[in-house]
C-alpha positions in Angstrom: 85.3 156.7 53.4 85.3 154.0 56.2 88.2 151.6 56.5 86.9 148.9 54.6 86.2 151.1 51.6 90.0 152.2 52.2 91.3 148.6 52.4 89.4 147.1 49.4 90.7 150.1 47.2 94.0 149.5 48.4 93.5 146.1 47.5 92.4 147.2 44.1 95.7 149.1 43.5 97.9 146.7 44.4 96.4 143.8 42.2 96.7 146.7 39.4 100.0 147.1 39.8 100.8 142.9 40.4 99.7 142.6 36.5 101.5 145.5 35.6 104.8 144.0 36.8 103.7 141.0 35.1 102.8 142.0 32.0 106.2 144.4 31.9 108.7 141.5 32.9 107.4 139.5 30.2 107.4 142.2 27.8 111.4 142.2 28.2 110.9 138.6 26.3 108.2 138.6 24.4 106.0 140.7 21.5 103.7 143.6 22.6 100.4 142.4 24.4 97.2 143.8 25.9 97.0 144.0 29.3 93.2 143.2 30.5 92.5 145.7 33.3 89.0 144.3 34.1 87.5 145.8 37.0 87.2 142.8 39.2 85.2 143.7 42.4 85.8 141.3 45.6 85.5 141.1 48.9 89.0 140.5 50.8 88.6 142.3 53.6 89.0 141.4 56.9 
């Protein structure tokens, strides 16, 4: 796995987790919701 590939699946992780947080801070306030964990593939790499 070159570096890239490393970053970009970092990447991927950490927006995963970014709507996690989201979706369970608002949770606290609100009714039970789906969370939409669509794969979304981009390139922010450097």
């Amino acid at each position: 796995m070159t570096n890239t590939e490393k970053i970009a699946n970092a990447k991927k992780r950490i927006d995963e987790l970014e709507r996690l947080i989201k979706y369970w801070n608002n949770s606290e306030h609100d009714e039970p919701k789906i969370v939409d964990f669509s794969m979304k593939i981009e390139n922010k790499v450097a």
